[in-house]
FIGUBA-540194 format. One record per residue: residue in one letter; x, y, z of N, C-alpha, C, O in turn. Coordinates in steps of 0.05 Angstrom, whole numbers, plus 5000, padded with zeros to 4 digits. Layout:
<sites>
AXYZXYZXYZXYZ...
</sites>
This chain:
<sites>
X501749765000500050005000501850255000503750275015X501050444982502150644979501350874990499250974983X503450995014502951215033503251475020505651525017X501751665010503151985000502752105019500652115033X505352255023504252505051502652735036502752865014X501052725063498652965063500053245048498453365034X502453355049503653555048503553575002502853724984X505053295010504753304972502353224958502453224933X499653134975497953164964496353364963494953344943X495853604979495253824976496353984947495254084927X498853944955499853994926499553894904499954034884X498953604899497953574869494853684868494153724845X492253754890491153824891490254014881488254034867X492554244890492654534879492954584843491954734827X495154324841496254334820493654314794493154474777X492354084800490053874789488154234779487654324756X487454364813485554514805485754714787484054834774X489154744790490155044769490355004736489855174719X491454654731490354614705487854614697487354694674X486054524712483354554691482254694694480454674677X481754954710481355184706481655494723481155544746X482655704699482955964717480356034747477856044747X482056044765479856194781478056424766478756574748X475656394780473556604769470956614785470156424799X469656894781467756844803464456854781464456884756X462456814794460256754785457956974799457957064822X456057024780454157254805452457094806452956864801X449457194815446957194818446057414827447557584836X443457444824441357684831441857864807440858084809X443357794784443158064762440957924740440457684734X439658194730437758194708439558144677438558014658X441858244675442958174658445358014658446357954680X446557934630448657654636451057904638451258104625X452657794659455057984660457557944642458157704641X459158074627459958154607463758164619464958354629X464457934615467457934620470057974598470357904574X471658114616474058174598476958124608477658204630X478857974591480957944600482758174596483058314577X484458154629485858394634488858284625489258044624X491358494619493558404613494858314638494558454658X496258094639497757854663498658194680498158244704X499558324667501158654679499758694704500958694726X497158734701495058934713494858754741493958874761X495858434744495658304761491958134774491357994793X490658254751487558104749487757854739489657774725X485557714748485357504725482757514710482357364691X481057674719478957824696478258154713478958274733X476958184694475258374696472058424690471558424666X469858474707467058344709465258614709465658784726X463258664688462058894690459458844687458658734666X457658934710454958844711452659124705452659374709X451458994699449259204690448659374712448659624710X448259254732446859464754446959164788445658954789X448759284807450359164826448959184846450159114867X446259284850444059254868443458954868443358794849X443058934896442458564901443858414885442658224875X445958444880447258194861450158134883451758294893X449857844884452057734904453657554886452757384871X456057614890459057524873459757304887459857304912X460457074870461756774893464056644884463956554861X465856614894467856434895467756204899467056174923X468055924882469155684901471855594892473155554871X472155604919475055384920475055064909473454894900X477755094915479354774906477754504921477454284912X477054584942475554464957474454634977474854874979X472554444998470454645019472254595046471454625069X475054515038476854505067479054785063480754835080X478954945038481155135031480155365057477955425065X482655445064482155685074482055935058483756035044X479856005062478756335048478456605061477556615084X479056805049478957065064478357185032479357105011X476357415036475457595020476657925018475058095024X478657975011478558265010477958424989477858324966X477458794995476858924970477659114974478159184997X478159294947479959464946479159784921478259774898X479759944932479160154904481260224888483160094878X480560514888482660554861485360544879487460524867X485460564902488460594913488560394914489060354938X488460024897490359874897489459684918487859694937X491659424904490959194931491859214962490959094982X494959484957495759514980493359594993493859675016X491359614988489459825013487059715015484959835020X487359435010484559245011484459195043486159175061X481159175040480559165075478758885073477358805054X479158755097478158465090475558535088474958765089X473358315084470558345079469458005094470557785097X467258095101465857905102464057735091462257875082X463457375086462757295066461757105076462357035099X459256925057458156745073459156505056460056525033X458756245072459356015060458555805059457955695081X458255655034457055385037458055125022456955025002X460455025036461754855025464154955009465355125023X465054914988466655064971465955314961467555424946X463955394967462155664953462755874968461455884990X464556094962464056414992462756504972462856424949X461056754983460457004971459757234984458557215005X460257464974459557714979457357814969456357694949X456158054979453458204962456258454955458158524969X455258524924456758724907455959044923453559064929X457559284930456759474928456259634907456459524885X455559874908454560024883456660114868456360224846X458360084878461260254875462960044857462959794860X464160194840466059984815468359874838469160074850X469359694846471659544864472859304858472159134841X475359284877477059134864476358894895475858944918X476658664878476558414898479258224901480658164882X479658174921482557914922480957684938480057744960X480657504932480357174946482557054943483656984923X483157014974485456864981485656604988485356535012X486356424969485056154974488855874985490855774975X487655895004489755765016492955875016494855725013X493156195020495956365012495656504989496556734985X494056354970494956454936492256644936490056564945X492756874926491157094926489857114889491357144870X487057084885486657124859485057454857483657544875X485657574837484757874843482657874819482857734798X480558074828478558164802477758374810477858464833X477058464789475858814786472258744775471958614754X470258854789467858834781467859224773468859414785X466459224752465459534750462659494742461859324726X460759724759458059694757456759894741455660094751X456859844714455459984700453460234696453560394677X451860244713449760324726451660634728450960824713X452960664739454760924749455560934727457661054731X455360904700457261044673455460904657456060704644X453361004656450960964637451261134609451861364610X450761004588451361184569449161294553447161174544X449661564551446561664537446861864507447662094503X445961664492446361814465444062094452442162024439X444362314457441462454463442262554433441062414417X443662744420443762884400446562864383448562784396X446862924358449762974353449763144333448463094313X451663414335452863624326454563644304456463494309X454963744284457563834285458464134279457364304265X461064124294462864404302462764544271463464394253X462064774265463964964249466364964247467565044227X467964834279470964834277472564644252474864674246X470764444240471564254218473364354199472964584191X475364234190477064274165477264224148475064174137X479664194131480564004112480763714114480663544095X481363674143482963454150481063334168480663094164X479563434189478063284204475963444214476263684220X473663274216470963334230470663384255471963244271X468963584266469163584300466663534298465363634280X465463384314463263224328462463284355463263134373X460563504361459563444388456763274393454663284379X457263104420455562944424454363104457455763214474X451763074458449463194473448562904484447062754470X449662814511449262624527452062584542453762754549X451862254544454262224556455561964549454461784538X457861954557459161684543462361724554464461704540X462261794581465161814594467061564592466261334587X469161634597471261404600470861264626470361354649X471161004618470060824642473260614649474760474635X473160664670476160564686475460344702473260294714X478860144701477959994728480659944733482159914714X481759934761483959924764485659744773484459574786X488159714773490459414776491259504806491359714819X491659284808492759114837494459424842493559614856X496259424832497859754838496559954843497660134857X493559984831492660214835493760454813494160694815X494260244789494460414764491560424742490360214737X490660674729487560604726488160524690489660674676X486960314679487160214664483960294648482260364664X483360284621481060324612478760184603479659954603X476460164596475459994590473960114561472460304565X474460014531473560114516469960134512468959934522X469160224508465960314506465260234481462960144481X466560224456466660084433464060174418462760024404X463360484426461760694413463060614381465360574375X460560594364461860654328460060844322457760914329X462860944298461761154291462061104255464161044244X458861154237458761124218457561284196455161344200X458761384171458661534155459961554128462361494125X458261634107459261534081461861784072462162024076X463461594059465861764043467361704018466261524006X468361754012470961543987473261513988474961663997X473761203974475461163982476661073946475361053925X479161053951480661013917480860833908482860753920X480260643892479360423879481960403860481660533839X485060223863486760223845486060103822487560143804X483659923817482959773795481659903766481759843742X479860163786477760343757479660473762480060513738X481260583771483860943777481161093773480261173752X479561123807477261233815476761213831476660973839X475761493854474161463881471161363876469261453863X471661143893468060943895466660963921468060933941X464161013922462661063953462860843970461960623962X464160864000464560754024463060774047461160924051X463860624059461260684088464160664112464860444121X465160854118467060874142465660814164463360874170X467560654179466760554204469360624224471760584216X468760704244470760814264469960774301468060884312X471460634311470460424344472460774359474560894357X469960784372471261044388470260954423468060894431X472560964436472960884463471360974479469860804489X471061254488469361404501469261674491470661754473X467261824503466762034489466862254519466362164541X467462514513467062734527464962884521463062934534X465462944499463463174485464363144463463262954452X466063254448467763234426468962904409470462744422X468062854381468962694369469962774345468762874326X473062694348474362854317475062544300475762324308X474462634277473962354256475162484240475262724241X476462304218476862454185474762524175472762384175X475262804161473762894140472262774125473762674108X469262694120468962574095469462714069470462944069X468662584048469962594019466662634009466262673985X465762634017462562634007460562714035460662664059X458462904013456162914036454662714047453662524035X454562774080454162474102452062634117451562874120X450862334129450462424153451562234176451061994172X453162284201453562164209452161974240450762074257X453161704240451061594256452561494279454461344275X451861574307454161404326452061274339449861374338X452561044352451260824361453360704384455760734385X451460534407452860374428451260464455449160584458X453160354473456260244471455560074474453260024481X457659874468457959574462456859414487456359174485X456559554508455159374534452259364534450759174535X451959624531448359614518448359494495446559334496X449659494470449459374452449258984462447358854452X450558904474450358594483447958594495446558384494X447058794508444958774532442158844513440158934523X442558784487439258894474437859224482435559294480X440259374489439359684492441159874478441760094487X441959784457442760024448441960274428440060264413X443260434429442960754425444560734396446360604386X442461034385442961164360442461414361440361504370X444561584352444161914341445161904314446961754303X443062164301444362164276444862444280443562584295X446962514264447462864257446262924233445562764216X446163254232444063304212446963324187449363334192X445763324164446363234129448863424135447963644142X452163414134454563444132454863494106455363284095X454663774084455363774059459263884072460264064085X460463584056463563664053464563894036463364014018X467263924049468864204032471263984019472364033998X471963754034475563604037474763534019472563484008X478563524011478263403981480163283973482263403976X480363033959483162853952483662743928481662663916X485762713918486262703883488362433889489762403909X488162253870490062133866491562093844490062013827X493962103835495462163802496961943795497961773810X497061983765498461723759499861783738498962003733X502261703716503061813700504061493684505461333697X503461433661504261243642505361363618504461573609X507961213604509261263576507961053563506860853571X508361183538507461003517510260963508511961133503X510560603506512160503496512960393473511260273460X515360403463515360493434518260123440519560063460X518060033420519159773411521759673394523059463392X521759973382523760053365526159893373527359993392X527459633362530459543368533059803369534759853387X532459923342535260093340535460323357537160503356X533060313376532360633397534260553419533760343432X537160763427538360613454536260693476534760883478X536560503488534360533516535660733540538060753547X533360863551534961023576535960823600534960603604X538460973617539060733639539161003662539261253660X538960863679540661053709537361253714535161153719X537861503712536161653722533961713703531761793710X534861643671532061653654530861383646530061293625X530861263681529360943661526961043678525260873676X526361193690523661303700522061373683520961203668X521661653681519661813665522361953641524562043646X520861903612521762083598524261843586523861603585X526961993577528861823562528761953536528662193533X528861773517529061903492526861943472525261773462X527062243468524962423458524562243428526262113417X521662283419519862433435518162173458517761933453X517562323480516662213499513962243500513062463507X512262063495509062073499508561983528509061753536X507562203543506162153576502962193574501962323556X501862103589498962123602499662093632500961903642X498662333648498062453669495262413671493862453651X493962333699491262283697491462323726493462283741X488362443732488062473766485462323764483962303745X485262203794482962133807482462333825484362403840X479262493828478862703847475362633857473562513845X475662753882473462793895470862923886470763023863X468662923904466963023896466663323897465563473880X468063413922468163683918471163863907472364073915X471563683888473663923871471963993853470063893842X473164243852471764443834474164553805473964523780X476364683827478264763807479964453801479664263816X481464473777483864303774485664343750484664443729X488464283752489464383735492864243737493864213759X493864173716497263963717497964273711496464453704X501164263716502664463709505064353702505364133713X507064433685508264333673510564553681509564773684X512864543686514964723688518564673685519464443686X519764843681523164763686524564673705526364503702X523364873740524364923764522464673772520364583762X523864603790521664413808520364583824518064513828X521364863840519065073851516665053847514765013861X517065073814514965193795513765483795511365533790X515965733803517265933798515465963777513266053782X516065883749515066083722513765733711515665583704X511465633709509665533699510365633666510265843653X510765393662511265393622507965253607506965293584X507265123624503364983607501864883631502364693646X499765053631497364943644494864783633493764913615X493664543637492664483632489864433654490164293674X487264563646485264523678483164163655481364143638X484664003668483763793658484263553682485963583700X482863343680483863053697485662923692487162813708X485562893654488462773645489562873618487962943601X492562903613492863043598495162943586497262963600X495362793558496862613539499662863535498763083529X501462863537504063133525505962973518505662763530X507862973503509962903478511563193493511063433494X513663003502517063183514518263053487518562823481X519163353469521663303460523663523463525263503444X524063683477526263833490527863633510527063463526X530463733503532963673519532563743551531663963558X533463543570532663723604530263583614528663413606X530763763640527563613654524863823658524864063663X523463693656521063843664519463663685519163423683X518463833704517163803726513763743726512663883710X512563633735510063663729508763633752510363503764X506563673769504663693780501563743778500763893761X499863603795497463663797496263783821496963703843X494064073818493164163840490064163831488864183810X489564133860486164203861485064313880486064323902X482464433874482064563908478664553901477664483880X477364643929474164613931472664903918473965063906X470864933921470165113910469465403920468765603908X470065343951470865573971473565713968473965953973X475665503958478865563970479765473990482065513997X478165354003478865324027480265004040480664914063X480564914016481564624017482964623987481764683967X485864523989486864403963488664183964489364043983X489164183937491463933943494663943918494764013894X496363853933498463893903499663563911500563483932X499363423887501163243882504063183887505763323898X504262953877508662883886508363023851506463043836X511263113849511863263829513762973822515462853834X511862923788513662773767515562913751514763113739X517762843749520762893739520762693711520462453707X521562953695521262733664523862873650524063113644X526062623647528362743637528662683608528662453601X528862893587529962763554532562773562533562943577X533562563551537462603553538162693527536562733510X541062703524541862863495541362623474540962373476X541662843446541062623421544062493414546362543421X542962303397545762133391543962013371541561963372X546061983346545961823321548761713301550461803286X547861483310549361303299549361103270548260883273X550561173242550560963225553160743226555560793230X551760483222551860243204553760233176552560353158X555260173172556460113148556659893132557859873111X555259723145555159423129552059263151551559253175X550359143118547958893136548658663113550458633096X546858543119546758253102543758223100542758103119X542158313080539058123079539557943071540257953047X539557693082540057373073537157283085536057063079X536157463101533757283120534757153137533156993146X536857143147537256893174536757043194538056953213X535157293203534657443220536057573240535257643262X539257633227541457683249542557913219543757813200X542058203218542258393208541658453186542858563167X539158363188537858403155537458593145537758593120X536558853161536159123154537959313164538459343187X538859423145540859683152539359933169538960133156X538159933205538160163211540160263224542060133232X539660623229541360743244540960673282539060573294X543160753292541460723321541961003332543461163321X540961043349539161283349537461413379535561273386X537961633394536761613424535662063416536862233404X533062053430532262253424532162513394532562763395X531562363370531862433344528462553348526462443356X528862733340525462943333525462933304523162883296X526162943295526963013264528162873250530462873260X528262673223528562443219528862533184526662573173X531662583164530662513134533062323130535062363144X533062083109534261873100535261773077534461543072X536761863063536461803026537861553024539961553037X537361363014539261133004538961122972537061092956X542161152969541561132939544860862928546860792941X544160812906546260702897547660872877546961102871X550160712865552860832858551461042832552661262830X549861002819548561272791547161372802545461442785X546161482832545361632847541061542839539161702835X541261392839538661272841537961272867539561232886X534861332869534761362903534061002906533860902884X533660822923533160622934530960652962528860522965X531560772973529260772994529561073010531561213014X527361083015526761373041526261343063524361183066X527361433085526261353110525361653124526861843122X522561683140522061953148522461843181521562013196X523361643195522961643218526661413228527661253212X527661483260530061353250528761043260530160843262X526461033264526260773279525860583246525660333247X525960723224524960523205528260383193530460453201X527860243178530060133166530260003130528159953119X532059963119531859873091532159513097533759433114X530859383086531259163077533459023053534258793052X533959193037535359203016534159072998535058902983X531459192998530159162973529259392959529059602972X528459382928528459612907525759522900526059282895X523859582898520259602881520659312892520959162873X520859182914520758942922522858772917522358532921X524658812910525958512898529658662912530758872917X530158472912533358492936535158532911535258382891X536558752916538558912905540458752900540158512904X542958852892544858702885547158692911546458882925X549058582921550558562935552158922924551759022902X554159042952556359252929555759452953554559402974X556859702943556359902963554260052955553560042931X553060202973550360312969550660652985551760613007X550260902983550661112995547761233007545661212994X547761363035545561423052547061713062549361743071X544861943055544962213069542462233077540362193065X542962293103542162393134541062763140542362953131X539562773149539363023158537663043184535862883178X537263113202536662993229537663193255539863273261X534263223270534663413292534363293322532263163327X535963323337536163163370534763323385535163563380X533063283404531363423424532963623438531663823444X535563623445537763793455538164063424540264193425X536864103406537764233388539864233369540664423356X541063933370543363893360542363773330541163563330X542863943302543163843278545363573264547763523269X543963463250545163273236545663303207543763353192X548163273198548563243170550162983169552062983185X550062763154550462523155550962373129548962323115X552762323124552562153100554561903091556461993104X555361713082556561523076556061253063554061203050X558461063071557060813050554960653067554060733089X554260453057552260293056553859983037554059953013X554959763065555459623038553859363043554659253063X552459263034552259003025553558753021554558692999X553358603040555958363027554358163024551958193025X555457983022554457703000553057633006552957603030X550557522986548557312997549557053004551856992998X547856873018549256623015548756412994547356542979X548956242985549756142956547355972956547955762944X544555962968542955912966539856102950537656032944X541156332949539656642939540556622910539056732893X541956552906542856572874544256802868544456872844X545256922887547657172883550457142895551557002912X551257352879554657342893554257562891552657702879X557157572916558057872930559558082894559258322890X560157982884561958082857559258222829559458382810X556758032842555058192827555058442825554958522848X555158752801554559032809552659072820550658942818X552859272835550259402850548459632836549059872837X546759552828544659742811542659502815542959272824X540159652802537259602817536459352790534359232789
</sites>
């Protein structure tokens, strides 16, 4: 037969009762179900208990068993140091106290080990939603909200006697817009915003659209089947918000050198096709991109009062761009991030030898070529016959004449050609042709004429 001393069975006792479950206490005499919240390990609680109304309602503890020694104390906002014992009745493992009216802090001390709870009685921080306002003080940026009732901050405090809060979980709801990256467009929203407690004053963001706004709660009446609604009267907005975007049209051209380093952003080699586009609110009124040299924007070189606006950079340099908007008071605007669009200098480069064989590795004689505005091309052969024209540098010769592939030999091309930097081109030289391969039915020794 196996003897355990009394000493270590107490202790698997304790142990047994602490795994399967946290201490906690239980009421009776309330009309409603009481509404628990876990406090952080910090605060030294192991809940926190808030009853509707703490008239006749008696709070009970049971112990590990009906042989634990128990003692009841309670305590206010000054903390557990200042708990005064209480008296409690008992029946078996069951103590209990009758609750006072007063929000307080409880410790049950069950065999040494002290478990602490905070009851707060509702009843004393009743919330009453009567009317809702709003301030003239309103901005650009945010709404002032006065509320006509009450909805104070409701506290309960830790073992220290530090006061910790209890959220009220008042919402507050009202339509606005919000930016939709999929249409590049503000689409109608229903903002929702959990506001803790209230004084008088509730500051919210601005809506984007005329509201009215609706606050409702708090979340204890809300559990309890009593909750409250105010609406404010019809909010016509002034705020106002734009969102911008800027796309190149991309051009495919092999012989175009590509921009690197600081012009692989916006811009590169002229000419540069942009679209600038805003998304804006309901209450813009004015709007307008500006286009400039300085990033200041000092001396404005093109205004445009549009949402989006297609422009072709072919000047050398950067130009700055921005979007502004404002309401139709003045009294609200907005300026954009400023897009930076650089042309870099021109450059043109000829070729002196291709091969049209068709094996797809230099079939066409183009130039290569970075910011060219201005584009003329003559190819001619040796009796000054023209062979082909080119008006653009992205195009190229095939080395064919009214369709049909020239002869192998040298071939001559003059150039004339303007770079977005203002730099002229005069250009001219050979063009040679070398051999087909012996499947075309030509040789390199054939003359070159058409």
């Amino acid at each position: 037969m196996n003897i355990i001393p009394k000493a270590l069975a107490t202790a698997a006792l304790i142990l047994t009762a602490n795994l399967t479950a946290a201490p906690q206490l239980s009421f009776s005499g309330n009309s409603k179900p009481v509404i628990t919240e876990k406090p952080e390990a910090s605060t030294g609680l192991k809940e926190v208990y808030v009853v509707r109304d703490a008239s006749g309602v008696r709070v009970s503890y049971t112990a590990s068993s009906a042989a634990s020694d128990i003692t009841w104390k309670r305590f206010s906002s000054l903390g557990g140091g200042f708990a005064e014992e209480i008296p409690f009745t008992r029946e078996g493992a069951v103590t209990s106290v009758s609750l006072t009216n007063e929000d307080m802090g409880y410790i049950v001390e069950e065999d040494g080990r002290q478990n602490c709870f905070y009851i707060v009685n509702y009843s004393n921080h009743e919330c009453s939603l009567e009317a809702l306002d709003i301030s003239p003080e309103s901005d650009c940026q945010n709404t002032l909200l006065i509320l006509h009732g009450n909805a104070d901050r409701i506290n309960y405090y830790t073992v220290s006697g530090a006061a910790r809060q209890l959220s009220r979980g008042l919402q507050l709801e009202y339509n606005t817009l919000e930016y939709n990256a999929d249409n590049l467009s503000y689409q109608p929203v229903q903002a929702t915003e959990e506001i803790q407690y209230v004084s008088s004053q509730i500051h919210c963001q601005a809506p984007l659209r005329d509201t009215e706004f609706h606050l409702s709660g708090d979340r204890f009446q809300r559990q309890w089947g009593e909750l409250q609604q105010v609406v404010s009267p019809m909010f016509p907005t002034n705020a106002i918000a734009a969102t911008t975007t800027a796309s190149q049209e991309e051009r495919d051209a092999e012989n175009e050198q590509k921009p690197t380093g600081d012009e692989a952003s916006l811009g590169g080699s002229a000419p540069a096709i942009i679209t600038f586009s805003a998304a804006t609110t309901d209450a813009v009124v004015f709007r307008e991109w500006q286009f400039a040299r300085d990033d200041q924007f000092d001396l404005i070189d093109l205004r445009v009062n549009e949402d989006e606006v297609t422009h072709t950079f072919t000047d050398y340099g950067t130009t700055y761009v921005r979007f502004v908007c404002g309401n139709a008071a003045g009294s609200c605007d907005y300026t954009s991030d400023t897009y930076t669009v650089y042309i870099g200098e021109s450059r043109l480069e000829c070729p002196n030898a291709f091969s049209p064989n068709d094996d797809g590795v230099n079939d066409e004689w183009r130039v290569s070529y970075k910011s060219i505005v201005s584009f003329d091309c003559h190819i001619y052969n040796r009796w000054g016959l023209e062979m082909a024209h080119l008006s653009d540098p992205s195009q190229g010769w095939d080395g064919r004449y009214n369709g049909k592939k020239v002869q192998p030999g040298v071939y001559y091309y003059v150039i004339k050609a303007e770079g977005a930097d203002g730099k002229h081109y005069k250009k001219s030289g050979d063009i040679n042709i070398v051999g087909y391969s012996q499947r075309t039915g030509a040789s390199s020794s054939t003359p070159s004429e058409p």
